[in-house]
Phi, psi and omega in degrees: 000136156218143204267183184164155210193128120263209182196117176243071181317176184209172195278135188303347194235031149301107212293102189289342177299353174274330197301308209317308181280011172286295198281346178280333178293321205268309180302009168241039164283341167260359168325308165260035192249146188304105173119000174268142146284289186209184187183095199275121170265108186243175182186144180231170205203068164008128188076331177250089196031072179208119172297328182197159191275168186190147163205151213205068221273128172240122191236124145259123193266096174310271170269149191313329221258330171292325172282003139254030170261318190289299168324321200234017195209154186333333214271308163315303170345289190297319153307006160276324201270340198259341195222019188077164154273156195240124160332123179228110192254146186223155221228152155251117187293114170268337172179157194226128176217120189286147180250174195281358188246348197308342165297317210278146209281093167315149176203018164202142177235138151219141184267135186241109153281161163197102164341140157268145176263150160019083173087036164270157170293116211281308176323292202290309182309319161277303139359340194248297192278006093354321188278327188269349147320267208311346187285305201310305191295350155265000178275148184325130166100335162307120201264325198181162178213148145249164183203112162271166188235138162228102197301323184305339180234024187038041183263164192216106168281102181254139196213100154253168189219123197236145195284023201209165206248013192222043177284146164296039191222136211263127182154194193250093168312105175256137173277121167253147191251311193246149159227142157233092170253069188275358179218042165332301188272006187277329204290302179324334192245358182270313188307338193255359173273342214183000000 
């Protein structure tokens, strides 16, 4: 599994109804594409608990090969040709846990980094935050929770997506306008494999 994210701020007096209508027209263009796990159309919105607009599409890669398909193939092309290209940070996935909540229509996400720090125990450190994917992924309201690594900045990502628009989780808050999971279940046995 691998994970992956951009971030396109936008201007303060940005209309966010062009993001709304970009993913409601577009966003089932990835419903079937090979090799996504899943692929959250995210957004923030300057004033509601935001500093800025933003949009900000969160992708899990069942496979690599659906994830350079995507990077080098049309469907990115168009985030190039409409915003500029965007720094696109990526994660190596450790673990995918679908939550009690997992039927149900996401309608909020959050994102946590966390620095590894300097000389930590890297086994016992990840080995913790995996455990702590699973505690995340049984509280009530929860759709799924993942958790990446990016060795280049020693960071550690947690990304849950919650059926409800007030979860009780420390991070960076996203609006999902979409979900697109076509190798959804594929992610649990890839994250822990691979």
């Amino acid at each position: 599994m691998h994970a992956m994210q951009y971030e396109i701020t936008l201007p303060a007096d940005y209309d966010m109804g062009i993001i709304r209508t970009r993913v409601a027209t577009k966003g089932h263009l990835l419903d079937a594409f090979p090799g996504l796990g899943l692929k959250a159309y995210l957004m923030r919105e300057r004033g509601e608990q935001s500093v800025v607009n933003q949009y900000a599409p969160f992708y899990l890669w069942a496979a690599q090969d659906g994830m350079n398909a995507f990077l080098l193939g049309a469907g990115f092309d168009g985030v190039v040709r409409d915003f500029g290209r965007p720094e696109v940070q990526h994660w190596t996935g450790l673990a995918f846990e679908e939550g009690p909540a997992s039927a149900c229509v996401a309608r909020t996400a959050v994102r946590r980094r966390h620095r590894i720090p300097e000389g930590a125990p890297l086994p016992a450190l990840l080995a913790e935050a995996v455990e702590e994917t699973r505690r995340l992924s049984g509280v009530a309201g929860v759709v799924c929770a993942a958790l990446a690594l990016d060795p280049r900045r020693w960071e550690l990502v947690h990304f849950t997506l919650w059926d409800h628009d007030t979860p009780r989780a420390v991070g960076d808050r996203f609006q999902v306008l979409h979900v697109s999971q076509p190798e959804r279940a594929a992610l649990t046995s890839n994250a822990r494999t691979g």
